[in-house]
mmCIF file of the N, C-alpha and C atoms, coordinates in Angstrom:
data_MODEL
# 
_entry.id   MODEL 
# 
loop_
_atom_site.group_PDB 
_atom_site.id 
_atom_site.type_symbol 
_atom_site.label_atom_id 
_atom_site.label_alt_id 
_atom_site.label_comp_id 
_atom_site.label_asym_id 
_atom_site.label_entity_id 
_atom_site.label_seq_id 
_atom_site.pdbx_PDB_ins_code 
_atom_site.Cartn_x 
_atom_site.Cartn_y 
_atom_site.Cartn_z 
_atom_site.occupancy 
_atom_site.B_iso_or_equiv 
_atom_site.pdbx_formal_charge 
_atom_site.auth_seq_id 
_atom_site.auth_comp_id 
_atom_site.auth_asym_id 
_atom_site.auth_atom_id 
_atom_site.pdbx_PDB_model_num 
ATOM 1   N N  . UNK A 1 1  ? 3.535   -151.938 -89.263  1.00 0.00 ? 1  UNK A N  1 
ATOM 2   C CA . UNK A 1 1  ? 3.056   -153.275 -89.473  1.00 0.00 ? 1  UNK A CA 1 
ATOM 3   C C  . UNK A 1 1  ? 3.050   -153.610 -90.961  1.00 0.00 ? 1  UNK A C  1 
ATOM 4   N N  . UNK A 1 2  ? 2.840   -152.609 -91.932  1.00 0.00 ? 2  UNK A N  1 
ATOM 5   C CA . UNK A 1 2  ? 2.456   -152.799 -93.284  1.00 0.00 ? 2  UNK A CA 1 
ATOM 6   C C  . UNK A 1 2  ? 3.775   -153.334 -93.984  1.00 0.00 ? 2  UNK A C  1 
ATOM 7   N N  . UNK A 1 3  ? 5.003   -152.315 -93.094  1.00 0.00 ? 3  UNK A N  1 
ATOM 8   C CA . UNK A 1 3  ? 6.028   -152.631 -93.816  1.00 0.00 ? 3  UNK A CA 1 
ATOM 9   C C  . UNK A 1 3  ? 7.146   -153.546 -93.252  1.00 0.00 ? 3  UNK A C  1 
ATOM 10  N N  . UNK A 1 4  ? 6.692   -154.319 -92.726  1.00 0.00 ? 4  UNK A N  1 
ATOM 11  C CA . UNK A 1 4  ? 6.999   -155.691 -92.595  1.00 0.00 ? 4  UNK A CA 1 
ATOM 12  C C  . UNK A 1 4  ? 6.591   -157.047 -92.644  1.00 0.00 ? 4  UNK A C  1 
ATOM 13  N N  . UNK A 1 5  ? 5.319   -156.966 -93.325  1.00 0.00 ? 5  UNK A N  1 
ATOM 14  C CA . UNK A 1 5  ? 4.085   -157.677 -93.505  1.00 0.00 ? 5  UNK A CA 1 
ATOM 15  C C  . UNK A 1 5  ? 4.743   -158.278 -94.890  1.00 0.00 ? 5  UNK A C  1 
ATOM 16  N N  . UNK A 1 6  ? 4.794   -159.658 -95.116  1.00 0.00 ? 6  UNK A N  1 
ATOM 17  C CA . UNK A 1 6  ? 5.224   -160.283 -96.148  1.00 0.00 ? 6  UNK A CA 1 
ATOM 18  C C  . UNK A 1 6  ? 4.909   -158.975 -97.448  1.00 0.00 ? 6  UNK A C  1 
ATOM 19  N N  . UNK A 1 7  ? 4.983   -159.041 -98.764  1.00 0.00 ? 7  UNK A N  1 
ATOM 20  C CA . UNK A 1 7  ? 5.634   -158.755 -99.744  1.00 0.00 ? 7  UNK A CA 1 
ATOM 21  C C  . UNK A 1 7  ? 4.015   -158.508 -100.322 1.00 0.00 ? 7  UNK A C  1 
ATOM 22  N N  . UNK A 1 8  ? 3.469   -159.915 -100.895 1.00 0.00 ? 8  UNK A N  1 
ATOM 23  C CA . UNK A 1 8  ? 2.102   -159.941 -101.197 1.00 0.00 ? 8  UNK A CA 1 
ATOM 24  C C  . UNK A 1 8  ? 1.609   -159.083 -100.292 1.00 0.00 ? 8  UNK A C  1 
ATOM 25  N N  . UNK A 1 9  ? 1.555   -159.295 -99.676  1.00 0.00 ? 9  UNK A N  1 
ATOM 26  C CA . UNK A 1 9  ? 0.096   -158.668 -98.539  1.00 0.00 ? 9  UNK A CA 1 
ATOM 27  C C  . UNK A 1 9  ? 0.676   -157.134 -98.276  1.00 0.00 ? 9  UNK A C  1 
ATOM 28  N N  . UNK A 1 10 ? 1.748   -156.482 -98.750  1.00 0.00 ? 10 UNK A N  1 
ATOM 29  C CA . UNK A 1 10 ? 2.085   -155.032 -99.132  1.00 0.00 ? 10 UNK A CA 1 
ATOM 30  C C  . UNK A 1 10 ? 1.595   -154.859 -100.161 1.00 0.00 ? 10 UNK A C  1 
ATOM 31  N N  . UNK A 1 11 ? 1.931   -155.415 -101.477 1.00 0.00 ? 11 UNK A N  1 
ATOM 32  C CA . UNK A 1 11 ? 1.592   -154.891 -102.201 1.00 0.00 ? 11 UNK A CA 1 
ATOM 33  C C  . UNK A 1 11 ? -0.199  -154.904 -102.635 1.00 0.00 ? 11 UNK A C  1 
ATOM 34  N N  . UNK A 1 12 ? -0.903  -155.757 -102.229 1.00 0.00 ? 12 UNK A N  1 
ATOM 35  C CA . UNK A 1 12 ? -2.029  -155.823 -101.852 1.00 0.00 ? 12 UNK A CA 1 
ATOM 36  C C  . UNK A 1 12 ? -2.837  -154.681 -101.308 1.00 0.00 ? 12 UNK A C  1 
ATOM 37  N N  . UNK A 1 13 ? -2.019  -154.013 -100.145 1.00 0.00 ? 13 UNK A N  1 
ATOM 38  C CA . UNK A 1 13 ? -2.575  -152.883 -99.452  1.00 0.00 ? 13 UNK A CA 1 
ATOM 39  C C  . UNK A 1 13 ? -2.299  -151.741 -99.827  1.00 0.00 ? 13 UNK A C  1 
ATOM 40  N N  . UNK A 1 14 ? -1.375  -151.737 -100.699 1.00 0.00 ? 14 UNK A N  1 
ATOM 41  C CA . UNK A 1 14 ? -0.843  -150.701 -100.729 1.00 0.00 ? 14 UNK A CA 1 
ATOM 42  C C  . UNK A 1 14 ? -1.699  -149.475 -102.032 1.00 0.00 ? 14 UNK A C  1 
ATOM 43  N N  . UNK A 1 15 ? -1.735  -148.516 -101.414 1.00 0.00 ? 15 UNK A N  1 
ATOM 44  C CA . UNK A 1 15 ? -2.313  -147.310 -102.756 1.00 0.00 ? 15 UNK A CA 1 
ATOM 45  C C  . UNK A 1 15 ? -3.731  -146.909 -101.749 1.00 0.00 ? 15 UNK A C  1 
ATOM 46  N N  . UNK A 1 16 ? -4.720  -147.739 -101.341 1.00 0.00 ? 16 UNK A N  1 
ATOM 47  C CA . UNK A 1 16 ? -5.611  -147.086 -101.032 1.00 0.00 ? 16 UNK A CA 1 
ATOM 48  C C  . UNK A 1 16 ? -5.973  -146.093 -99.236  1.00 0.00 ? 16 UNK A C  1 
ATOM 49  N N  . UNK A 1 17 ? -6.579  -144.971 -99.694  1.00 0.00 ? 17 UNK A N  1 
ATOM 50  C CA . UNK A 1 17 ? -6.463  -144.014 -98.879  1.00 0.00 ? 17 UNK A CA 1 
ATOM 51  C C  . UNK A 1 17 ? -6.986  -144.727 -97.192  1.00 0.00 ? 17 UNK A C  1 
ATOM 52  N N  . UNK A 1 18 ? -6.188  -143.822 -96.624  1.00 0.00 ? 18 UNK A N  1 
ATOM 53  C CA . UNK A 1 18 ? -6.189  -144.297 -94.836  1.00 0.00 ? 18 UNK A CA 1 
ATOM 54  C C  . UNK A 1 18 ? -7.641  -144.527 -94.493  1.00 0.00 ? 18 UNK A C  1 
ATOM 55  N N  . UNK A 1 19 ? -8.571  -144.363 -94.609  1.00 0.00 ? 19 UNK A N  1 
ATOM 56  C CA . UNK A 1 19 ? -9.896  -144.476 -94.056  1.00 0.00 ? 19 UNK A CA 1 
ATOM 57  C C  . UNK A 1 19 ? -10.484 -145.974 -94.844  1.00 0.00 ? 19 UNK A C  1 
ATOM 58  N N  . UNK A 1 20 ? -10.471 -145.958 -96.146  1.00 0.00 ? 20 UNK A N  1 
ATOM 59  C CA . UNK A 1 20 ? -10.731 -147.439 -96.735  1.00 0.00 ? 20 UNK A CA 1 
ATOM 60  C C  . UNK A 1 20 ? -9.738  -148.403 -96.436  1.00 0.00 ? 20 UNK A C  1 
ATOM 61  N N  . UNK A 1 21 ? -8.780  -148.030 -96.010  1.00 0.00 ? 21 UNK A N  1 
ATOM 62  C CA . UNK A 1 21 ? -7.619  -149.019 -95.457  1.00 0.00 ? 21 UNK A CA 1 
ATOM 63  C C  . UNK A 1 21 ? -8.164  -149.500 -94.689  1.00 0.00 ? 21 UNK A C  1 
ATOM 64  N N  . UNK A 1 22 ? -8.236  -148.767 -93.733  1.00 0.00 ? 22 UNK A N  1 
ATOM 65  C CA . UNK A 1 22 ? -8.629  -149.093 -92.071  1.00 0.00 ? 22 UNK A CA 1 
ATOM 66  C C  . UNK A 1 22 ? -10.212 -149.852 -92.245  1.00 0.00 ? 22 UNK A C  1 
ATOM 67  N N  . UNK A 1 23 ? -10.966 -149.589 -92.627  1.00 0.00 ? 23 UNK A N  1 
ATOM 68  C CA . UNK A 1 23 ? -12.216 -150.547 -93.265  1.00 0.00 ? 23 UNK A CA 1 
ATOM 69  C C  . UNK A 1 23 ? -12.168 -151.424 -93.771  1.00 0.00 ? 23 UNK A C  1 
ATOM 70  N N  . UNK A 1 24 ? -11.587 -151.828 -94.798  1.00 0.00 ? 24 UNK A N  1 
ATOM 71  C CA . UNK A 1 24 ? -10.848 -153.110 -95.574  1.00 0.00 ? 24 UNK A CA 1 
ATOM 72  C C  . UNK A 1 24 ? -10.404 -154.009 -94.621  1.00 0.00 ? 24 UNK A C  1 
ATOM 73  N N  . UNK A 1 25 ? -9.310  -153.779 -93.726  1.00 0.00 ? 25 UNK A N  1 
ATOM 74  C CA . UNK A 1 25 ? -8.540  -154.233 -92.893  1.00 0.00 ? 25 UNK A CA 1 
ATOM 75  C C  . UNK A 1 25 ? -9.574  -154.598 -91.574  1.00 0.00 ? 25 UNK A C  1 
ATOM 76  N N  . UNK A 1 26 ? -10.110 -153.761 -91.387  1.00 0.00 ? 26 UNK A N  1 
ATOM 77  C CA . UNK A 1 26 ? -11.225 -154.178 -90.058  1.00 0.00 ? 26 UNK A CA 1 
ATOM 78  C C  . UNK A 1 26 ? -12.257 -155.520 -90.369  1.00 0.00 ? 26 UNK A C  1 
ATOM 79  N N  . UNK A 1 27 ? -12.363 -155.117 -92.311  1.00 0.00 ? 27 UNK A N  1 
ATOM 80  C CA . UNK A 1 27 ? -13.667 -156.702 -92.236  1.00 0.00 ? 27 UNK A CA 1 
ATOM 81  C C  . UNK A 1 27 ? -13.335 -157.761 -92.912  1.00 0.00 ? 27 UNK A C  1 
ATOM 82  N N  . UNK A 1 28 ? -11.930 -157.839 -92.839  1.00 0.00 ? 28 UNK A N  1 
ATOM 83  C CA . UNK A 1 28 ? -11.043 -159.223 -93.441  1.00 0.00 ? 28 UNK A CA 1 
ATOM 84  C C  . UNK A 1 28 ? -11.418 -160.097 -92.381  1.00 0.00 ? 28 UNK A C  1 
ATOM 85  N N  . UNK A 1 29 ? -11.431 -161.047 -92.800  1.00 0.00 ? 29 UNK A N  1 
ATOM 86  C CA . UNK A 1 29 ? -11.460 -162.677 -91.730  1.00 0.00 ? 29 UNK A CA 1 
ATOM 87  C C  . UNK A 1 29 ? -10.733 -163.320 -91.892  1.00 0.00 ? 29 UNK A C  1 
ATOM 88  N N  . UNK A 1 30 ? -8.940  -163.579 -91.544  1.00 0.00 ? 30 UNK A N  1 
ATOM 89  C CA . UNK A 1 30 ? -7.710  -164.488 -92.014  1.00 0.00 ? 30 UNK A CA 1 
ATOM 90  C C  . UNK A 1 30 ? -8.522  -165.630 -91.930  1.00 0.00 ? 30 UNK A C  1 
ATOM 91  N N  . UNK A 1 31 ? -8.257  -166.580 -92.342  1.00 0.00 ? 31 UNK A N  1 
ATOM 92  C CA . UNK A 1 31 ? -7.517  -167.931 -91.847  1.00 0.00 ? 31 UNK A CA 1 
ATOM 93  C C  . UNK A 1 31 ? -6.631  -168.756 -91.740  1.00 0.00 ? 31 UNK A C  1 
ATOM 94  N N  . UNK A 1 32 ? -6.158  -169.766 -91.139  1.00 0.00 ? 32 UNK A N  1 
ATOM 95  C CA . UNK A 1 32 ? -4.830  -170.270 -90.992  1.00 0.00 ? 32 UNK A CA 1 
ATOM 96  C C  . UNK A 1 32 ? -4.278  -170.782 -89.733  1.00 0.00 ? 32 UNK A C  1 
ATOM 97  N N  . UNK A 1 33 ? -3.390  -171.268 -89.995  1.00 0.00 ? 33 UNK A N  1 
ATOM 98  C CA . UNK A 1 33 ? -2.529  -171.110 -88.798  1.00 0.00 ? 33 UNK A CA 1 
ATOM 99  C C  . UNK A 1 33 ? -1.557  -169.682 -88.835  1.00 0.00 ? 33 UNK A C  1 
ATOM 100 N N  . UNK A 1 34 ? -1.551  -169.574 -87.266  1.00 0.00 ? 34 UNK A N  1 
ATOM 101 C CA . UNK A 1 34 ? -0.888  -168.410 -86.869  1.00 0.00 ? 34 UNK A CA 1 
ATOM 102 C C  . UNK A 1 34 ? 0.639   -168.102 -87.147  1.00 0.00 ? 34 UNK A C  1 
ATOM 103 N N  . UNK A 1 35 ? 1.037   -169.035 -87.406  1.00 0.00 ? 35 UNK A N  1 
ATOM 104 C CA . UNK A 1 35 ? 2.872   -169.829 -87.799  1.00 0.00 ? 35 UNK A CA 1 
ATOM 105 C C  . UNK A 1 35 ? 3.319   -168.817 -88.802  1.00 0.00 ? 35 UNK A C  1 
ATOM 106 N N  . UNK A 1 36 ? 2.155   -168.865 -89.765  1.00 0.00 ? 36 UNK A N  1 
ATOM 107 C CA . UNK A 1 36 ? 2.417   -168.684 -90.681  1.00 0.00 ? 36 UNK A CA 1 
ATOM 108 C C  . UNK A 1 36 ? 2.361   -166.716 -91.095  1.00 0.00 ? 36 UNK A C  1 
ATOM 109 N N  . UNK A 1 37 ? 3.684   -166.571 -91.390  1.00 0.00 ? 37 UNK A N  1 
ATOM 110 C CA . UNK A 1 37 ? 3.623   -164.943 -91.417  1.00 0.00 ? 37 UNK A CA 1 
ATOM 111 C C  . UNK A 1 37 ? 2.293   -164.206 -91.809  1.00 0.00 ? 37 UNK A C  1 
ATOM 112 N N  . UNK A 1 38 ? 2.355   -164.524 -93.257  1.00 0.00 ? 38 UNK A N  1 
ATOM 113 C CA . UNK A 1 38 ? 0.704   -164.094 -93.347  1.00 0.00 ? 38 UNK A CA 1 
ATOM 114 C C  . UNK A 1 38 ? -0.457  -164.354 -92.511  1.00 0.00 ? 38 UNK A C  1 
ATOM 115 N N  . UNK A 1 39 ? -0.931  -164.796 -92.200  1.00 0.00 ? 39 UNK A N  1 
ATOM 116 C CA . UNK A 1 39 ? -2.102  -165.296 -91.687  1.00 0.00 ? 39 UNK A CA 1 
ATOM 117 C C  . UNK A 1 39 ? -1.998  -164.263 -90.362  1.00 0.00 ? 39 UNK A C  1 
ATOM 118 N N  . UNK A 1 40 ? -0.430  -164.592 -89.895  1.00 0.00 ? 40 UNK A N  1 
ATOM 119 C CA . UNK A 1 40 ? -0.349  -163.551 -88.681  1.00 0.00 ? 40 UNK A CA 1 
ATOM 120 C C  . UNK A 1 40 ? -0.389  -161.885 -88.566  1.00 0.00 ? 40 UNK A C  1 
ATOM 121 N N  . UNK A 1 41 ? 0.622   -161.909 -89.849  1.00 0.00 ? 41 UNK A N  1 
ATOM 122 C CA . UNK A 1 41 ? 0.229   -160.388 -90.373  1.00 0.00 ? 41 UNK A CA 1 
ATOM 123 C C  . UNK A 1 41 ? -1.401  -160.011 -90.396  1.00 0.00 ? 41 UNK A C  1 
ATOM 124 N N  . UNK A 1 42 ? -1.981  -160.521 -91.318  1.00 0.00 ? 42 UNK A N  1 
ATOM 125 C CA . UNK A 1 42 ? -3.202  -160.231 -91.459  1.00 0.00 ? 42 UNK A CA 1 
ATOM 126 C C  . UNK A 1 42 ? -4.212  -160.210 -90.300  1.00 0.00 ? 42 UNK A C  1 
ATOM 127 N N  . UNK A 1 43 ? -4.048  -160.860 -89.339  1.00 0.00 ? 43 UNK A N  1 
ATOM 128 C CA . UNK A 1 43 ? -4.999  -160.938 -88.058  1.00 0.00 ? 43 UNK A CA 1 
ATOM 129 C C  . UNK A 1 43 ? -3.856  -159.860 -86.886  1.00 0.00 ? 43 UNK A C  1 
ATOM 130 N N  . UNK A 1 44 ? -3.421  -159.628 -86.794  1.00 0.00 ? 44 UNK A N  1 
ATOM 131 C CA . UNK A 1 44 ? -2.945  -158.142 -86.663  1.00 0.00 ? 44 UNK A CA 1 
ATOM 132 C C  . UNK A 1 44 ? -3.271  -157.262 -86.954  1.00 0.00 ? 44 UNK A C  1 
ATOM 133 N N  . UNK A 1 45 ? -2.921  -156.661 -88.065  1.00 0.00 ? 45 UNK A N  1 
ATOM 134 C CA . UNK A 1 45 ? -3.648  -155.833 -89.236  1.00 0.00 ? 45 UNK A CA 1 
ATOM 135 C C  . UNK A 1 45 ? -5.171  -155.517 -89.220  1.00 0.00 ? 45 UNK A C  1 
ATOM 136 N N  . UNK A 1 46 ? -6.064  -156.646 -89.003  1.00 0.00 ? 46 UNK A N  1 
ATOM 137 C CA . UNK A 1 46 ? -7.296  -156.646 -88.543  1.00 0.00 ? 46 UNK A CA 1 
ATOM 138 C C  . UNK A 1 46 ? -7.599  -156.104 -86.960  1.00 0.00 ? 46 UNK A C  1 
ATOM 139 N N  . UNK A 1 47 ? -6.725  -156.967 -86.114  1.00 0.00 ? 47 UNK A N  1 
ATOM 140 C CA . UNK A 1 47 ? -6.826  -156.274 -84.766  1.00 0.00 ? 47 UNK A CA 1 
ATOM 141 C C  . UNK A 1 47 ? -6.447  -154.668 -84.502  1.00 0.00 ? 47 UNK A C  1 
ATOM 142 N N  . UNK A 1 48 ? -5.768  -154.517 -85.318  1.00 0.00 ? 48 UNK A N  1 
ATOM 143 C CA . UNK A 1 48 ? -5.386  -152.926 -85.176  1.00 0.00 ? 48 UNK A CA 1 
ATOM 144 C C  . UNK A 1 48 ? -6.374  -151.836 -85.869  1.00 0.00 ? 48 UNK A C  1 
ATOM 145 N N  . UNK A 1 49 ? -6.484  -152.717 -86.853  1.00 0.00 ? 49 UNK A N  1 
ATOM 146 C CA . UNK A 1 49 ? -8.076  -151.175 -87.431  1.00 0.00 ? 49 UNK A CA 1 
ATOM 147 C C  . UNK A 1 49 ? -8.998  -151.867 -86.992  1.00 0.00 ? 49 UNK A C  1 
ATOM 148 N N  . UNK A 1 50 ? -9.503  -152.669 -86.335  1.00 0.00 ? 50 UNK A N  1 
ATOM 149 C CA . UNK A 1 50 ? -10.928 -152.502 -85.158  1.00 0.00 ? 50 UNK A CA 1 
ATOM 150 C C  . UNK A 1 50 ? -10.279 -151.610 -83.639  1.00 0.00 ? 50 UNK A C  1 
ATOM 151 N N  . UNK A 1 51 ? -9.541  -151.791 -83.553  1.00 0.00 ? 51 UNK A N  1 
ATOM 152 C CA . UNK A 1 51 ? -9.209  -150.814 -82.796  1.00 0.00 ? 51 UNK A CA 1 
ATOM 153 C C  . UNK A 1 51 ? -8.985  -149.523 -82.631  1.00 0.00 ? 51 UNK A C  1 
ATOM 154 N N  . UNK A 1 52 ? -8.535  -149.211 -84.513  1.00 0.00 ? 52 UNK A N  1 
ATOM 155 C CA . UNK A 1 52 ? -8.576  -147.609 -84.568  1.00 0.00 ? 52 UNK A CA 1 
ATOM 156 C C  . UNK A 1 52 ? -9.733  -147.440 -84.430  1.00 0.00 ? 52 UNK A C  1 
ATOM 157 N N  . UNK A 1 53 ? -10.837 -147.673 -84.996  1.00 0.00 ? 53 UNK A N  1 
ATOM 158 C CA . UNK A 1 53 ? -12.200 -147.751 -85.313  1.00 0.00 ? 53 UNK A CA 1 
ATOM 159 C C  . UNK A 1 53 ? -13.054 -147.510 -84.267  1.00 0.00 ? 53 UNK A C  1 
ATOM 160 N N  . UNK A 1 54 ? -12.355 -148.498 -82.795  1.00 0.00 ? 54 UNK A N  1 
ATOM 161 C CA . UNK A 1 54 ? -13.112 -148.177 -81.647  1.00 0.00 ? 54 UNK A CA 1 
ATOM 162 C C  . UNK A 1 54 ? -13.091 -146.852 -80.961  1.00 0.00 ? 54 UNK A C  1 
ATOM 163 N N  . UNK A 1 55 ? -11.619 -146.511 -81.265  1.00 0.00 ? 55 UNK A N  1 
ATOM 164 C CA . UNK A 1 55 ? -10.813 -145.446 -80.694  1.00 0.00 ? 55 UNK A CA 1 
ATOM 165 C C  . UNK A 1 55 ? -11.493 -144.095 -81.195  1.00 0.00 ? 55 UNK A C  1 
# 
C-alpha cells in the first residue's frame, strides 16, 4: 500500500519503525473526497493498521 500511495504521503511515512507506523497510521483522520488518491490512500492506510492492531 505504502508503495503506491502518492509520492508525498511516502515520503511522509517513510523511516519510522513498524510499530509507530502502525500507531501513527491507526490515529490519522483523512479528509476529503475519496476520488482523490490521497485521501484514499490515507483512509486505507488507516483501515489497515486498526486492523493490524485488532488482530
Amino acid at each position: 500500500m505504502l508503495v503506491t500511495a502518492p509520492s508525498a504521503l511516502r515520503d511522509k511515512l517513510r523511516g519510522p519503525p513498524t510499530g509507530l507506523l502502525i500507531d501513527t497510521l491507526a490515529r490519522t483522520r483523512p479528509t476529503g473526497d475519496l476520488a482523490d488518491p490521497a485521501c484514499a490512500a490515507k483512509t486505507a492506510l488507516r483501515r489497515l493498521a486498526r486492523r493490524h492492531q485488532a488482530l
